[in-house]
N, C-alpha and C positions, 0 to 999 in steps of 0.2 A: 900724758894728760893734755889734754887741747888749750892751746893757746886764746886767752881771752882779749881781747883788742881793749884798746886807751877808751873805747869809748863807752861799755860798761861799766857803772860803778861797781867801787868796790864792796858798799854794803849787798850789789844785788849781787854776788857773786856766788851765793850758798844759792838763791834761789834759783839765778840762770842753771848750776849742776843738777841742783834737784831738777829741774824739769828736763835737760837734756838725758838724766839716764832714764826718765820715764818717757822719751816718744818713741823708744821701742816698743813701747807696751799699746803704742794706740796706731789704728789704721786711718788712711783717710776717709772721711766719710763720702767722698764726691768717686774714690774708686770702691764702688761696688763688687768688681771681681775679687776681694778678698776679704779673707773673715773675720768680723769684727770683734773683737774681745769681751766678755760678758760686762767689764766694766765701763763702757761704751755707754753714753747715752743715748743715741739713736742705735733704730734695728736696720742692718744692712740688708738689703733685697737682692737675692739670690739672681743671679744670672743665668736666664735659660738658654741651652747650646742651640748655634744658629740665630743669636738674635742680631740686628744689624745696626748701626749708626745710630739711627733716628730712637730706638727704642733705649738703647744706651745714655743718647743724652737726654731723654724724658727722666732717666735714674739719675740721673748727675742733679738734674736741676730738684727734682725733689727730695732727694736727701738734702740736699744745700738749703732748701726752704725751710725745712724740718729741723738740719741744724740750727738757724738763723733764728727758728722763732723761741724767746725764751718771754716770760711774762714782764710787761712793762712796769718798774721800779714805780714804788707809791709817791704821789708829790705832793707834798705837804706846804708846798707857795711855789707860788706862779712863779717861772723863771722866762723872763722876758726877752732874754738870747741865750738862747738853750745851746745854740752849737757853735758859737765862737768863744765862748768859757771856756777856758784850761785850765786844770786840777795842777796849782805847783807846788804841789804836796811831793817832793820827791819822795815819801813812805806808801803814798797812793800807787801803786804801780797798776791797779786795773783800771783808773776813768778811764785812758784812754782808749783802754780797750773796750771799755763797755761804749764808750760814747761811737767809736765805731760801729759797734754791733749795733745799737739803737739804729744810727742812720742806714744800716743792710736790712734791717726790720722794714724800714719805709717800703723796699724794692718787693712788690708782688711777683716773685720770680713764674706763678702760674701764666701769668696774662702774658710772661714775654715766650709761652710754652709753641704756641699758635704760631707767632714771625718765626721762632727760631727753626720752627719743624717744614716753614715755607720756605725758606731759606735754604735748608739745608737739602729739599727735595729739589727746590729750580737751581742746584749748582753742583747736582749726583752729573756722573758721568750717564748714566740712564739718559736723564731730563735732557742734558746735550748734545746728546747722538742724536734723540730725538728732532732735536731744534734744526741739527744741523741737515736731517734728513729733509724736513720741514724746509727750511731754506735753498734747495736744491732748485737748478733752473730747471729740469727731468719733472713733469709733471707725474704725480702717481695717482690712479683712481684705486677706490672699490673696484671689486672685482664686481664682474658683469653676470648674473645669475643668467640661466633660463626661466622664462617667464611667459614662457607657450602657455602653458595651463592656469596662468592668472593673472593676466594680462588685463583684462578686464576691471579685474579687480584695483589694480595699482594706476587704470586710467578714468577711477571713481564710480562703478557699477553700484559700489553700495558707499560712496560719498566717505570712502577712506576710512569708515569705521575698524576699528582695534590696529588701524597703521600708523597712528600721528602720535602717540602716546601712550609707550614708550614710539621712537620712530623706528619704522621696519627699516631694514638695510637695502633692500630692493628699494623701497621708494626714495628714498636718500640718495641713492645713487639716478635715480630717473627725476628728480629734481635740480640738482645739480647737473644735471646733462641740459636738461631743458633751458637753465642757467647760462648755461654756455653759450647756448643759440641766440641770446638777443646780448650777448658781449660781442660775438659776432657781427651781429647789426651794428652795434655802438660804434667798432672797428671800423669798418665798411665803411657808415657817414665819414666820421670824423677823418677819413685819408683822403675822404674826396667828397667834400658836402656840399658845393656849386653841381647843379643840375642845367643839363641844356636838352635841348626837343630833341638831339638827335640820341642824345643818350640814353633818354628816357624809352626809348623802340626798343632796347638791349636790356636785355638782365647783366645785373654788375655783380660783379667781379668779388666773389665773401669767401674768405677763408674761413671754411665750415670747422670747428672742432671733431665733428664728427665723419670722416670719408665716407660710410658710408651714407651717407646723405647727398644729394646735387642740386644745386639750387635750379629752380623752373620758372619764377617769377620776381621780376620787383614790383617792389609798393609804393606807392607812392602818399602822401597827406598833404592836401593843400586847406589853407587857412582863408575864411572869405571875409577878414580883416587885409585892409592896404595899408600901405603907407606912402606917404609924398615922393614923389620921385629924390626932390631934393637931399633926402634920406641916402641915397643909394650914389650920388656923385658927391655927397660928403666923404665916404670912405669905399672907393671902389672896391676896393679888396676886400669889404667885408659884405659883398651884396650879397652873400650867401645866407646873410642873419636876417635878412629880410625879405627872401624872397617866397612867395606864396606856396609854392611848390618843392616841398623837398623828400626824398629820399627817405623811409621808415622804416623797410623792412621788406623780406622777402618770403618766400612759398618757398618750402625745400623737401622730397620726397624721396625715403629710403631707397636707395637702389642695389642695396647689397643683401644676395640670398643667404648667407647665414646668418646676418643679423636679423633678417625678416624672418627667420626661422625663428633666433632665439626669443626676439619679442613676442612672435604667435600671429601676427600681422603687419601688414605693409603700409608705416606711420607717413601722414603728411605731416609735416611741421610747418607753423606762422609764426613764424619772429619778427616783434613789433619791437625800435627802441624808446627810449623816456625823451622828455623833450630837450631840443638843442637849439634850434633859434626862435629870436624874439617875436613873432607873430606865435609861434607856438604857446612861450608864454603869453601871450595875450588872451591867448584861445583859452586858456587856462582858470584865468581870473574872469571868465564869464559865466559865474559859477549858478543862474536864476536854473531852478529847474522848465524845461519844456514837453510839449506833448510829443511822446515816439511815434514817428509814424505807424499807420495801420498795416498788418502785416496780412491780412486780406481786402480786396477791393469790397467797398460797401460797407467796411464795418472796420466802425471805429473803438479801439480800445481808450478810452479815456482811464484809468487809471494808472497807467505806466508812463514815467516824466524821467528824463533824463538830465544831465547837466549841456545845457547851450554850446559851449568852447567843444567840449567833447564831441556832439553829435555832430557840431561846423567839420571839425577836421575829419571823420569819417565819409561825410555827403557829398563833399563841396567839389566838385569837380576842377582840376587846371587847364591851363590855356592847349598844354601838351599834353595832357595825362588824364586816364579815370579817375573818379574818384575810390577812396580805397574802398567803400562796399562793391561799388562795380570791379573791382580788380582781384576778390576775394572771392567773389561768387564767380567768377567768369574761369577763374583757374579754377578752382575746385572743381567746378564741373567736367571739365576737359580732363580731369585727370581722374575722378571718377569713372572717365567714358572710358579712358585709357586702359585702367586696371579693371575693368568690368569682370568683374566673378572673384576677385581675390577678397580675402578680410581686409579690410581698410579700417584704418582710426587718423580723426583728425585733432591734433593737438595744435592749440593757440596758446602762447606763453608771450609775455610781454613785463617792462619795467617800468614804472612811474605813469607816465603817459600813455606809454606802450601797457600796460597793463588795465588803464582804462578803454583803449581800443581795442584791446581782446576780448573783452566782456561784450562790446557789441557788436563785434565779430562772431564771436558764438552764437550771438541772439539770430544774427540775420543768418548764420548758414543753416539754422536746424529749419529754418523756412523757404531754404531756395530752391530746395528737389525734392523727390519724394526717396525714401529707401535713404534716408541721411544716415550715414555710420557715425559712431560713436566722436563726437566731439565731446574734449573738455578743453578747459581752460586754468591753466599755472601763471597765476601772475603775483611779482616781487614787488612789494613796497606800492602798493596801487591803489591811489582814492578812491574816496565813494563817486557811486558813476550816478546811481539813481536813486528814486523813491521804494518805499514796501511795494507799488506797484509794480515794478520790474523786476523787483527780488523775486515777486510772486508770476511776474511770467516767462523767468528767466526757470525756476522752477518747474513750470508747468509744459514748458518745452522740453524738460529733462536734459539743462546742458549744465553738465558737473564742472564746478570751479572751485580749487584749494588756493586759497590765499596764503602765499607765505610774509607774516605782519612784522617787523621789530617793532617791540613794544615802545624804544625810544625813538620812534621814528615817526615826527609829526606829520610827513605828508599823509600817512594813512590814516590822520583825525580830523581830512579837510576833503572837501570841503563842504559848507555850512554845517547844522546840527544832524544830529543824528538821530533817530527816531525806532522807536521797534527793535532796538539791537541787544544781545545777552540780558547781563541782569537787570537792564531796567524795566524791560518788556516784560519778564516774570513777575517784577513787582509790581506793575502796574496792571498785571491781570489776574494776580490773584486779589489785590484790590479791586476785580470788577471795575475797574477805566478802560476796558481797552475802545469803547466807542472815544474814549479821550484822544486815543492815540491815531485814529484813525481820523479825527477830526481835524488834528495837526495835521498829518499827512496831507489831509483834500486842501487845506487851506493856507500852509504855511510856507513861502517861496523856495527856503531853504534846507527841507527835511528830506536827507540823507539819511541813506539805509544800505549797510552791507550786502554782499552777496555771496553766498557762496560756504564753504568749510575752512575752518581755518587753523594753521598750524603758524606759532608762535611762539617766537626766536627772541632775546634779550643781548645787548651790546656787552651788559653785565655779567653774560655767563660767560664770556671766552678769558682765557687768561694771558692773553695777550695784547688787547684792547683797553684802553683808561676805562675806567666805569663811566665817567664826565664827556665820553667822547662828543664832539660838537655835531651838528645838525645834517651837514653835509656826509660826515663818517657813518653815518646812523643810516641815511638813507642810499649809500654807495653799491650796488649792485655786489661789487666782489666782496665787502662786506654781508652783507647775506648770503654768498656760498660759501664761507666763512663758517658762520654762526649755521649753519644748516649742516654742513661738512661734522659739525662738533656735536649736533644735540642728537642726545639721546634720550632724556624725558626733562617733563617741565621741573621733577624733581631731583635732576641728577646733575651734577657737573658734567663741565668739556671732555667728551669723549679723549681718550689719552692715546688713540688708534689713528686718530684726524689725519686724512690722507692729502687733504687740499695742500699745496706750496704756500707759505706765507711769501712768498718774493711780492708778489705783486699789490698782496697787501699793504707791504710796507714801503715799496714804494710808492702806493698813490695816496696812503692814508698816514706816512710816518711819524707825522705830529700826534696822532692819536693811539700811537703803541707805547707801552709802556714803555719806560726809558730803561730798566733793566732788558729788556731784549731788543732795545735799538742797541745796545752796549755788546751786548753778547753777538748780534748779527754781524757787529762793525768787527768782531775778533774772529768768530766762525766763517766770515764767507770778505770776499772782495764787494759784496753789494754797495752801492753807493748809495745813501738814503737822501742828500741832498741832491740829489735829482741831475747827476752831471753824467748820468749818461744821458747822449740824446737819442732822438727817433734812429738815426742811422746805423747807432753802436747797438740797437736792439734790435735794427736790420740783419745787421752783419753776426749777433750773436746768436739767430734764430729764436729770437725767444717771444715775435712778432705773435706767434700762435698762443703763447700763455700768459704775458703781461700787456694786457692792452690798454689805452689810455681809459681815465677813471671816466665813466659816464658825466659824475658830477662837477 
């Protein structure tokens, strides 16, 4: 017979045996893998072979609900502390247990069905093989399709229709390339962002993502805003932030025959970066729209206005240097002349700034020669540049542009108002306004109008990323190949294939990755997310070519 301890009474002692020889007769209701006894109040749910973790505890938790829920006792007066009353009825021997049971009622075991099953998926061996692949300093792409027979089509012949949504995998990966090429620019300044006359004769010096590419030109943007000299012997060392003439970006043109095979043609590429010193912002916040020059002699287009800061830093020639329309047009031509009789396509891709200069980069080359190949233009995170008037002649020259937007990213809802864009354009012309809209347009200083197709990325879809991420994380270039790397349609979550390296991510963005896989990174990898590696130890690790400092 079993020993009964001092701390049973003796009156429960008939009841403690009666229930101890009856829980052989009963099964747990939380192990599903066995059979319940017809006397059982709940139905136990049959375990199908092959089933795994997650579907298992979806069964735990709803029998456990199922058990727990029994109908609430009638109350005949209000009882004012319902759960600090204790029954000391030593004959009562079930308050405590019903009172128990009452407070496991409160717990909606369904709503904790959702964290438990996130949970248990971000901490499968799966989920961290992944992560840890993901965290690898080994860059891995998509793989590289042939693209000879629709090549055309992926550099917007029909303006990316049925490629943005779902996104095709070919184009994904040719965004993400083009990506690359103005981190490269960012790189480039940022190691050496003082410019001098004799440098400026030389193309400098870019570690291309891509080898087959070589660079042919530098760019240069000069700002026709000054500043005080006194400006500049305040802080010698930082005359780079102020000086009129800096460094933007360069011409770089495929030189490798199998790649020019697999493309189907021999790509020029303009990589333009975002802005980096202060006359640039300046340039920035001069946001009045102006009239675009005429793009034939004698005849002038009055409806096409662009924003002032913009068109200065394109026009404005330096003391040492073209201006970048002169430096744009002058190389392409030359290498037009060069490659004369091959397929040619010219792609302009650009960031923030650089994405507003590629826009009218496109506009002026589809007018500088005749026989112009295909130009489009890839620009990240990039303001409005002009009026419906230049949308409409931006159009009418046929120079394809895909905008890649994050929706949390306010630079792309600046600057001034917007006019003619999605759905408010629809509704103001099915209400028969659209002389409304055209009225604002001719008369309103600041009416902004997109340009271009557009494919749209959210901070919120990656599962990596805070949903709250702040302003700078939203508009960070590596952040967009990120969220571009992951989308597969507007309706689908983060691709689970994501080939892009989080390394770099989390170092330039680590405040705004979840804190569960800053946790997980600091155990899977040596990465230091406090930032105590320096420039030199990412010299010495080679890892110069795939974590480059954050644009932002």
């Amino acid at each position: 017979m079993m020993l009964v301890g001092s701390t049973l009474p003796a009156h429960n002692l008939n009841l403690f045996q009666a229930r101890r020889a009856s829980f052989r007769n009963y099964t747990s209701a939380l192990n599903t893998s066995t059979r319940a006894p017809s006397s059982c109040s709940y139905s136990a749910v049959s375990i199908k072979p092959g089933s795994n973790s997650t579907e298992l505890t979806r069964l735990h938790l709803a029998n456990l609900d199922k058990l727990l829920q029994t109908p609430p006792p009638p109350q005949t007066q209000l009882d004012p502390q319902p759960d600090i009353q204790i029954d000391k009825d030593p004959n009562n021997s079930g308050s405590l247990e019903n009172k128990g049971r009452r407070l496991m009622e409160g717990l909606s075991l369904s709503r904790l069905w959702t964290q438990v099953k996130g949970a248990a998926e971000d901490m499968s061996p799966r989920h961290l093989n992944r992560l840890q692949r993901l965290l690898s300093k080994t860059g891995e792409y998509s793989p590289r399709n042939n693209l000879s027979t629709r090549w055309r089509e992926y550099h917007g012949s029909n303006n990316w229709a049925g490629l943005l949504d779902p996104l095709d995998e070919n184009l994904r990966r040719e965004v993400v390339r083009y990506g690359e090429f103005i981190q490269a620019a960012y790189h480039s300044f940022h190691s050496n962002p003082a410019m001098s006359a004799e440098e400026a004769q030389l193309p400098r010096q870019v570690a291309l993502p891509d080898r087959s590419y070589k660079v042919t030109k530098s760019l240069y943007a000069t700002s026709s805003i000054g500043l005080p000299d006194w400006v500049d012997e305040a802080r010698s060392d930082l005359s780079w932030m102020t000086q009129r003439s800096s460094w933007v970006g360069y011409v770089a043109v495929c030189d490798d025959k199998r790649e020019i095979a697999r493309m189907g043609r021999r790509d020029i590429v303009i990589a333009l970066r975002g802005t980096s010193t202060c006359l640039e912002w300046a340039e920035n916040l001069r946001a009045q729209l102006i009239q675009m020059p005429s793009t034939e002699e004698g005849h002038q287009q009055s409806g096409a206005r662009v924003e002032c800061g913009f068109l200065s830093l394109y026009k404005t020639r330096g003391a040492h240097v073209p201006s970048l329309a002169e430096s744009v047009v002058e190389e392409v031509n030359r290498l037009m002349e060069q490659y004369k009789g091959e397929t040619l396509s010219i792609t302009v891709t650009g960031h923030s700034l650089g994405a507003a200069l590629a826009l009218l980069v496109g506009d002026e080359l589809k007018t500088c020669a005749e026989n112009m190949p295909s130009v489009a233009v890839f620009s990240f995170g990039g303001p409005r540049v002009g009026n419906r008037g230049f949308t409409k002649r931006m159009d009418d020259k046929n120079v394809k542009v895909l905008r890649i937007v994050n929706s949390q990213d306010v630079i792309t809802r600046v600057p001034g108002i917007f006019v003619g864009e999605g759905v408010l354009e629809e509704k103001l012309k099915n209400a028969k306004a659209g002389g409304f809209i055209d009225m604002i347009d001719r008369n309103m200083p600041l009416a902004y109008s997109h340009v271009g197709t557009e494919l749209r990325v959210d901070t919120k879809m990656s599962p990596y990323l805070k949903p709250n991420a702040d302003v700078a994380c939203c508009h960070d270039l590596e952040a967009y190949l990120h969220l571009v790397d992951g989308f597969l349609a507007s309706n689908c979550p983060f691709r689970e294939n994501a080939k892009r390296s989080l390394v770099r991510l989390l170092q330039d963005q680590g405040s705004n990755v979840k804190k569960l896989y800053i946790s997980k990174a600091n155990n899977l990898t040596s990465l230091n997310l406090e930032r105590e590696f320096s420039q030199k130890n990412l010299e010495r690790e080679g890892m110069m070519a795939t974590c480059l400092p954050s644009p932002s």
